[in-house]
C-alpha positions in Angstrom: -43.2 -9.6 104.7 -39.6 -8.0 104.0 -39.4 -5.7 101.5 -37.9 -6.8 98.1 -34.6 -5.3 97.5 -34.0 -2.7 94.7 -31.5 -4.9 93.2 -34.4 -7.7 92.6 -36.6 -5.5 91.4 -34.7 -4.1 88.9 -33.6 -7.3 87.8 -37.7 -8.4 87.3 -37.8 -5.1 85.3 -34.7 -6.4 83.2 -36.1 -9.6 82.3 -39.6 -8.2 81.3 -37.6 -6.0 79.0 -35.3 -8.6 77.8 -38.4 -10.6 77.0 -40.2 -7.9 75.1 -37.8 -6.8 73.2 -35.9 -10.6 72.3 -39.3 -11.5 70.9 -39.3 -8.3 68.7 -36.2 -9.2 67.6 -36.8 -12.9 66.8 -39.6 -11.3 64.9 -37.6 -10.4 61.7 -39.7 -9.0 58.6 -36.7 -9.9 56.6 -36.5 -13.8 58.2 -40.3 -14.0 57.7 -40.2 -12.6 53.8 -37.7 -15.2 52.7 -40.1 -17.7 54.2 -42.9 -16.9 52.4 -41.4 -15.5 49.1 -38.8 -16.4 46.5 -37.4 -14.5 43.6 -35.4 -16.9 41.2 -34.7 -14.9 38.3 -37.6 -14.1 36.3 -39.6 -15.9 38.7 -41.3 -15.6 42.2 -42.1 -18.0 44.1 -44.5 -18.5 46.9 -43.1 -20.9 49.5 -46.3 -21.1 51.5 -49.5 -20.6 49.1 -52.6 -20.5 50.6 -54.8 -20.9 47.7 -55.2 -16.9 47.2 -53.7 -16.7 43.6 -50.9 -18.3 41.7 -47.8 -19.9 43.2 -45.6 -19.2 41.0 -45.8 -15.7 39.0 -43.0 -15.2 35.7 -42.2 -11.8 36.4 -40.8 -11.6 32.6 -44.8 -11.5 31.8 -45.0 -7.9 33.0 -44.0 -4.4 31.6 -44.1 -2.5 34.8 -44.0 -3.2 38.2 -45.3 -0.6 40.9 -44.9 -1.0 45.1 -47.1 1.2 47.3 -45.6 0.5 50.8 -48.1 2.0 54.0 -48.0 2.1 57.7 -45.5 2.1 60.4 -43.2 -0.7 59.0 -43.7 1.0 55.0 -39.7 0.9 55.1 -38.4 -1.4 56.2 -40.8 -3.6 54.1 -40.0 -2.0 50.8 -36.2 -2.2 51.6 -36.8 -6.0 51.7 -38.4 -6.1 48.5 -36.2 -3.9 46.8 -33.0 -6.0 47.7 -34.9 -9.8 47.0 -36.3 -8.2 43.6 -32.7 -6.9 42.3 -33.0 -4.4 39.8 -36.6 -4.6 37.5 -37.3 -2.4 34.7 -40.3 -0.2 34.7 -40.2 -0.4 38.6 -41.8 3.1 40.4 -43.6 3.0 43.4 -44.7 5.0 46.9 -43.8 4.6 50.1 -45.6 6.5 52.9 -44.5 6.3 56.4 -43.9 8.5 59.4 -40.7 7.5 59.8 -39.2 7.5 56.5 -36.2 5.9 55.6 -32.6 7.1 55.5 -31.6 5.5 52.2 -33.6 6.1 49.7 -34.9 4.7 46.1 -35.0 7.0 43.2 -38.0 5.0 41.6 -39.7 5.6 44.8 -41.8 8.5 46.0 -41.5 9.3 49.8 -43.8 10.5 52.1 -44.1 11.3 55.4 -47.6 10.9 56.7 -49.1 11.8 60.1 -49.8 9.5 62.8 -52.0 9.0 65.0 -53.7 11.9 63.1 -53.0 12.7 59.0 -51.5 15.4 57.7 -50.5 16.9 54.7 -48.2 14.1 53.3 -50.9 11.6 54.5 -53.2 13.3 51.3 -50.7 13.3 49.1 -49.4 10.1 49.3 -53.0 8.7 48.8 -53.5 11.0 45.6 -50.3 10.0 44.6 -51.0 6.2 44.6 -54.2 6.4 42.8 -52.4 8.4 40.1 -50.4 5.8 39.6 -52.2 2.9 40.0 -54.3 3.9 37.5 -52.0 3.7 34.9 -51.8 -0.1 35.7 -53.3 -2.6 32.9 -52.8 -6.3 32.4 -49.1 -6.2 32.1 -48.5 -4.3 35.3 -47.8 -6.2 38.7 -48.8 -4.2 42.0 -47.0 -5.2 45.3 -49.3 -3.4 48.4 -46.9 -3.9 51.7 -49.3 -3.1 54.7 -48.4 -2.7 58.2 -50.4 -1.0 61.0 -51.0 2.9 61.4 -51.9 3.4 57.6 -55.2 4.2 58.7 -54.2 7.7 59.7 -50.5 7.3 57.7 -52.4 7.4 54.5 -55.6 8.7 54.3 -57.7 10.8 51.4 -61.7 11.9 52.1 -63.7 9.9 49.5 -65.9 13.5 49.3 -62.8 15.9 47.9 -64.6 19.1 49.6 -63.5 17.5 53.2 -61.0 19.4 54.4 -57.5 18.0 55.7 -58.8 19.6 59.3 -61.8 17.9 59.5 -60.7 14.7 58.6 -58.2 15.2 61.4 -61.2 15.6 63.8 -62.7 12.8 62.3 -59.9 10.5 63.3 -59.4 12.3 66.7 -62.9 11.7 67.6 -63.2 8.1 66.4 -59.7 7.6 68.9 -61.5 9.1 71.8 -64.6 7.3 71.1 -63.4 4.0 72.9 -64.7 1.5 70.0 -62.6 -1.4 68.9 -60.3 -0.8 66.1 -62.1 -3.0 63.9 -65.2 -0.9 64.2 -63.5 2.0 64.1 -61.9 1.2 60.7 -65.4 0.2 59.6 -66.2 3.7 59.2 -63.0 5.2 58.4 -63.2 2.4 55.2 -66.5 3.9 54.5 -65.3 7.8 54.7 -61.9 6.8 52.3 -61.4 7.5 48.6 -58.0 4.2 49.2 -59.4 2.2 52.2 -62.6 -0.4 52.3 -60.4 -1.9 48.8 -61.0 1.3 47.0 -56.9 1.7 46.5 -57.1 -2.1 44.6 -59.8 -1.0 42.6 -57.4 1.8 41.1 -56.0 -1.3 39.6 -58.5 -4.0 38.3 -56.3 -5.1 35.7 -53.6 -5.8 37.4 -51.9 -8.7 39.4 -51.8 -7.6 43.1 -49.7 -8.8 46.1 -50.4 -8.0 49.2 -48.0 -8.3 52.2 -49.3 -7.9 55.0 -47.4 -7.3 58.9 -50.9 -7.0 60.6 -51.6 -5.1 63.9 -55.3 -6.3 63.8 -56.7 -10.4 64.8 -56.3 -12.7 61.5 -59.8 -12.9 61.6 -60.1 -9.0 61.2 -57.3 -8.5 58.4 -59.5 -6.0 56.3 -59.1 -4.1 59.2 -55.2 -3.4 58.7 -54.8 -0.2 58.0 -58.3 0.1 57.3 -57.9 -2.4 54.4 -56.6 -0.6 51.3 -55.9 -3.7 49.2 -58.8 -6.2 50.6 -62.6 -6.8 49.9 -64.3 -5.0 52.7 -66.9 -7.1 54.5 -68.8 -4.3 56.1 -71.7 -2.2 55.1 -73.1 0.8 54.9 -76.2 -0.3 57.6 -73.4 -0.7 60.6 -71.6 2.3 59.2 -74.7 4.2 60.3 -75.0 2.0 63.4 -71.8 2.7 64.6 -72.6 6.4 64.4 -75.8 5.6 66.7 -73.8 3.5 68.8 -71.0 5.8 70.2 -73.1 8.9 69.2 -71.1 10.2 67.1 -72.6 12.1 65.0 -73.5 15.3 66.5 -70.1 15.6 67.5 -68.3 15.1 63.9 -67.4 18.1 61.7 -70.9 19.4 59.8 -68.4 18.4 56.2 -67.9 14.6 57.5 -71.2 14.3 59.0 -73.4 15.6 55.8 -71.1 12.8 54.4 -72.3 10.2 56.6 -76.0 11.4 56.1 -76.0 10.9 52.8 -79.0 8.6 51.0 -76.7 7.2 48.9 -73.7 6.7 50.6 -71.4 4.1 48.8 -70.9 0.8 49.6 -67.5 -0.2 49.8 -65.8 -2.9 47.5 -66.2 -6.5 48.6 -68.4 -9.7 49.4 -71.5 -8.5 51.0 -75.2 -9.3 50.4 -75.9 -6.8 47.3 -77.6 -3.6 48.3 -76.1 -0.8 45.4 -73.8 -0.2 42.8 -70.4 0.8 44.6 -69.6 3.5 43.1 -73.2 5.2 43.0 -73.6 8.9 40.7 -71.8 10.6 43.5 -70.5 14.1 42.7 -67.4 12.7 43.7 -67.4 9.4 41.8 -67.5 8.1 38.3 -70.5 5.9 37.4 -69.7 2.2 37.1 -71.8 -0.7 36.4 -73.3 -3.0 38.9 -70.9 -5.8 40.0 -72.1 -9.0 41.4 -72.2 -9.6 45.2 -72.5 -12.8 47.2 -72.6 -12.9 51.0 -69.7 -15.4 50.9 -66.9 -14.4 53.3 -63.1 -14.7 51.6 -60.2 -12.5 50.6 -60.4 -12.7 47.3 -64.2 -11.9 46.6 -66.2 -11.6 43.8 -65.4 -8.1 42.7 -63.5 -8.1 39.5 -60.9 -5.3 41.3 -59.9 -8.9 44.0 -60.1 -11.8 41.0 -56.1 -11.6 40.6 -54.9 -11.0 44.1 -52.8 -12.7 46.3 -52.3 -12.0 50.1 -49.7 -13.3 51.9 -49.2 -12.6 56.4 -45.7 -12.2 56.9 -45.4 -11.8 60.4 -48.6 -11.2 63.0 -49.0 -11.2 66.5 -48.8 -14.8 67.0 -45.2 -15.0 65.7 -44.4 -12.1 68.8 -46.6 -14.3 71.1 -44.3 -17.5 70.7 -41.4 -15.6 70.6 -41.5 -14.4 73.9 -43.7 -17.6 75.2 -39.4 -19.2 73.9 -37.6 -16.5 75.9 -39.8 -17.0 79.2 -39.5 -20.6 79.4 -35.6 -20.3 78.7 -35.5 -17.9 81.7 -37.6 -20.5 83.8 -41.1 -19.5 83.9 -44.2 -21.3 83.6 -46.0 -19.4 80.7 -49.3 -19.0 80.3 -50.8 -17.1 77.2 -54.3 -15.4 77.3 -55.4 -12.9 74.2 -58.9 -13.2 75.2 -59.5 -9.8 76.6 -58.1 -8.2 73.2 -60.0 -4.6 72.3 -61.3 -4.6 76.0 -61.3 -1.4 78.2 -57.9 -1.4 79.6 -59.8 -1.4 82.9 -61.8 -4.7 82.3 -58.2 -6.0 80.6 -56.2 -5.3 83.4 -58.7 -6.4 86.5 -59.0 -9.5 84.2 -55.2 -10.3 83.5 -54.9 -9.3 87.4 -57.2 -11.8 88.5 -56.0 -14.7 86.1 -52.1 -13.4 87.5 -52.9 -14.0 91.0 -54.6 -17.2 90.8 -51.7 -18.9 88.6 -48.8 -17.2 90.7 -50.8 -19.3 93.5 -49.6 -22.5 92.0 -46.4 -21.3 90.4 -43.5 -20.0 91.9 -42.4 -18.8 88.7 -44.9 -17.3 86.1 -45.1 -15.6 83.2 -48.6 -14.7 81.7 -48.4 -13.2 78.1 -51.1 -11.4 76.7 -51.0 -9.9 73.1 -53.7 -7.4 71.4 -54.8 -4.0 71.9 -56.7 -2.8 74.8 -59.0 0.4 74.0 -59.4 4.1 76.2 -62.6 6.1 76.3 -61.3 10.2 76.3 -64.0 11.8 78.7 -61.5 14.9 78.4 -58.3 16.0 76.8 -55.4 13.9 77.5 -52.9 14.4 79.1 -49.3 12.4 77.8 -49.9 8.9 77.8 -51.0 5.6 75.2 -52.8 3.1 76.4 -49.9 0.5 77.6 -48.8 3.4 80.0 -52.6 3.7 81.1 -52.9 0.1 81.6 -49.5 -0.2 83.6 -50.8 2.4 85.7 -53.8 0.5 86.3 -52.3 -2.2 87.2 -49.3 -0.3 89.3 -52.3 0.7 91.9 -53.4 -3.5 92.4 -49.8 -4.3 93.2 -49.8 -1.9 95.5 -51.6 -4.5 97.6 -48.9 -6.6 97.7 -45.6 -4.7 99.0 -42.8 -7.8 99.6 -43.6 -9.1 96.4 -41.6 -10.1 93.2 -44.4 -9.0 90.9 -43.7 -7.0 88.1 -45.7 -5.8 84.7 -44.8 -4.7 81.2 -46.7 -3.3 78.4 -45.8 -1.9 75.4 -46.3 -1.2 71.8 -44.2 -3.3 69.2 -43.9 -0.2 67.6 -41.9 1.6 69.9 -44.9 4.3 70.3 -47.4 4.6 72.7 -50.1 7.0 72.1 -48.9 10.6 72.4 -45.6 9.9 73.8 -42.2 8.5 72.2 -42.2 5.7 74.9 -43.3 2.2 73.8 -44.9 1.7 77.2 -44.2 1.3 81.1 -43.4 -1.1 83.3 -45.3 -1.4 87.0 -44.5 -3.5 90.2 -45.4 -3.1 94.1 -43.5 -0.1 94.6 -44.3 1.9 91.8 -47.2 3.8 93.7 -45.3 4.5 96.5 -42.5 6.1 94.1 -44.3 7.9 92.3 -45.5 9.6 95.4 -42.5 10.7 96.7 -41.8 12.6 93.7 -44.9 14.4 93.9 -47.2 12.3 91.8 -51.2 11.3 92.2 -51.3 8.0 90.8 -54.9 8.0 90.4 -54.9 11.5 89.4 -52.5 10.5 86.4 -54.7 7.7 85.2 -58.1 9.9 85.3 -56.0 12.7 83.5 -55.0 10.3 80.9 -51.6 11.6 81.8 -49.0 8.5 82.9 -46.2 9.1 80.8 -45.6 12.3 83.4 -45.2 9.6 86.5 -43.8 6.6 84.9 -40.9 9.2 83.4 -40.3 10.4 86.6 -39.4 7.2 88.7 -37.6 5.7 85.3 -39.9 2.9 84.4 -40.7 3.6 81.1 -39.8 1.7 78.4 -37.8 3.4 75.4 -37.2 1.4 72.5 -37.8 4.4 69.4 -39.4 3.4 66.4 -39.0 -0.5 65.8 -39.7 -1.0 62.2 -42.4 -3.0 63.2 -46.1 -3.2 64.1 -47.3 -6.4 65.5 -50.0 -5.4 67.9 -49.2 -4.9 72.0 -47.4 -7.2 74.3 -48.1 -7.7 78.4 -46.1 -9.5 80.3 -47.0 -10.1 84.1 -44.0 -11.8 85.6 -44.4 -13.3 89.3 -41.2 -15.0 90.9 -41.2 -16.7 94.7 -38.5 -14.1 97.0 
């Protein structure tokens, strides 16, 4: 077969990227708000209700209005508010992020908190919140803006003698561990003084309104940013099969894992079959009384602390999916969407989506197969620079090796602009990226059992560099096939 030009494959590589980043585009938070919300003077409105709460709140009804913004898309979320909301008395809120905005409000606390791991400002921000928060009473009205990466972003031990250094080994060895996210945030809910719904309870009194730009599935959405503002559906019994599971506890930090030992380890807030008080006589905790439980599933719950709460999805993953599912068909492709191998391996994920690639490019001369989600990385060692779109594109750069002569190419990449340890969003892969990468010195499979394909990818110019998007709406592949 004759070798595909340069010119065509850089063209493939153009499109891919065209796609991606058109669909984050035509995924505007500020498009998606105005759908969904409504201020008319002393009013707000919800355009879409869903049955959680009111639709309609008078705003003139409260003294005091606070906004706690977390994750990756903290900013741009509370710069949306602020501008629709126009100027409110008794406003003050917190806003922490790791990339904090340039303009700034002065009835808004900034911080910057770590990511993927927490830091100082990740501590701060939480103590800062529940400070706050619990100054809220029956006239106070509590926006919560989540987006992804508040897990790490925001982040306070529920047990105050953990130290900021072992948490940060907690959350480094729970990344390595190769879990799915949502069972990974079932025990980082459990270990947090604001996640598993622990920040709402701050505020039981109040009316709260959650926006939420998820990262996680729907069906998971207690699981974005390890669910500060939602009733928390796990429990302490797979909090301590989790541990068994990935065997995980001799390896955590002897503070976090007397923690987890604990006999009376609190449940977390939310509708579960009754077990304990959940807030038990814990050193660390005030005593409460017993609230009633029901092993109903919802988002509001049964717990006084979720009675008034509203939760409204402003954008998700789905949105990013039909976005670029518009832009490939415009371009001429047949489209195909499969999310089915979401919080695989990246291995199993990309010898699956390999395998569904090369039996629809059979029958289509021009395809385009989306797949959205998150795909998950066992650490056997330390890592070298890398995320897991770059690992996966490198997985995938060594099957299309197979096929030299052919328009194939492959995208992945992190609606947030980051992937992993790296400030590329991901990589893109096609026939000749093996061969590329070796005449610059490079061992492909080297790179991908090091954990290190940022190195390679760099090198032969096939990353993909977007910086910090403003948004967090899960991963995107794109395998695009095209006839020569």
């Amino acid at each position: 077969m004759t070798p595909v030009s340069d010119t065509a494959l850089e063209e493939m590589h153009s499109t891919a990227t065209g796609i991606f980043t058109g669909a984050l585009k035509a995924s505007d938070i500020a498009a998606a708000f105005d759908r969904r919300l409504r201020f008319d003077g002393n009013r707000l409105n919800r355009l879409m209700p869903d049955g959680s709460g009111p639709s309609s709140v008078d705003l003139s009804a409260y003294k005091r209005i606070f906004v706690i913004a977390i994750g990756k898309a903290a900013g741009p979320m509370l710069h949306i508010l602020l501008e629709r909301m126009k100027r409110r008395k008794g406003l003050r809120g917190i806003c922490c992020t790791n990339q904090p905005p340039a303009a700034r409000n002065w009835r808004i606390r900034y911080f910057e908190g770590g990511h993927p791991l927490p830091n100082e400002d990740s501590f701060a921000a939480a103590r800062a919140a529940l400070a706050l928060l619990r100054k809220a009473r029956k006239d106070t009205l509590v926006f919560f803006l989540i987006s992804g990466g508040g897990s790490a972003i925001f982040d306070l031990p529920l047990d105050p003698h953990i130290t900021l250094e072992d948490t940060a080994a907690f959350h480094q060895l729970l990344l390595a561990s190769g879990a799915p996210i949502h069972e990974i945030n079932t025990l980082r809910k459990h270990f947090s003084a604001v996640k598993g719904g622990r920040l709402a309870m701050a505020a039981p009194e109040a009316l709260k309104i959650s926006l939420l730009l998820p990262d996680v599935p729907l069906r998971s959405l207690d699981a974005l940013s390890s669910g500060p503002s939602t009733p928390d559906h796990s429990t302490v019994a797979e909090v301590r099969e989790l541990l068994a599971k990935y065997d995980l506890a001799p390896r955590l930090p002897t503070s976090v894992r007397a923690f987890f030992e604990r006999a009376d380890l609190p449940e977390s807030p939310g509708n579960k079959t009754w077990r304990q008080s959940l807030l038990p006589k814990l050193p660390w905790a005030d005593a409460t009384r017993p609230r009633r439980m029901t092993s109903a599933v919802s988002m509001s719950g049964e717990d006084p602390a979720f009675r008034d709460s509203v939760f409204e999805i402003l954008l998700s993953s789905h949105d990013l999916v039909e976005s670029a599912r518009t832009l490939a068909r415009q371009a001429g492709y047949h489209v195909v969407v499969d999310n089915s191998c979401d919080d695989w391996d990246y291995a199993d994920a990309a010898r699956y989506l390999l395998d569904r690639f090369h039996t629809f490019r059979a029958k289509h001369s021009r395809l385009c197969l989306i797949s959205v989600g998150e795909v998950t990385v066992t650490l056997s060692r330390t890592p070298g620079a890398g995320g897991r779109n770059q690992q996966f594109a490198l997985a995938c750069a060594l099957d299309l090796a197979k096929f030299p002569g052919e328009r194939l190419t492959i995208l992945s990449a992190g609606s947030d602009g980051i992937d992993g340890n790296t400030k590329s969003a991901g990589a893109i892969a096609d026939p000749t990226t093996v061969a590329r990468a070796r005449a610059f010195g490079y061992d492909p499979e080297r790179s991908l059992a090091e954990f290190n394909a940022c190195p390679l990818f760099t090198a032969i110019g096939d990353t993909v560099v977007t910086g910090p998007t403003g948004h967090n709406l899960r991963d995107l592949r794109l395998l695009i096939a095209e006839s020569a």
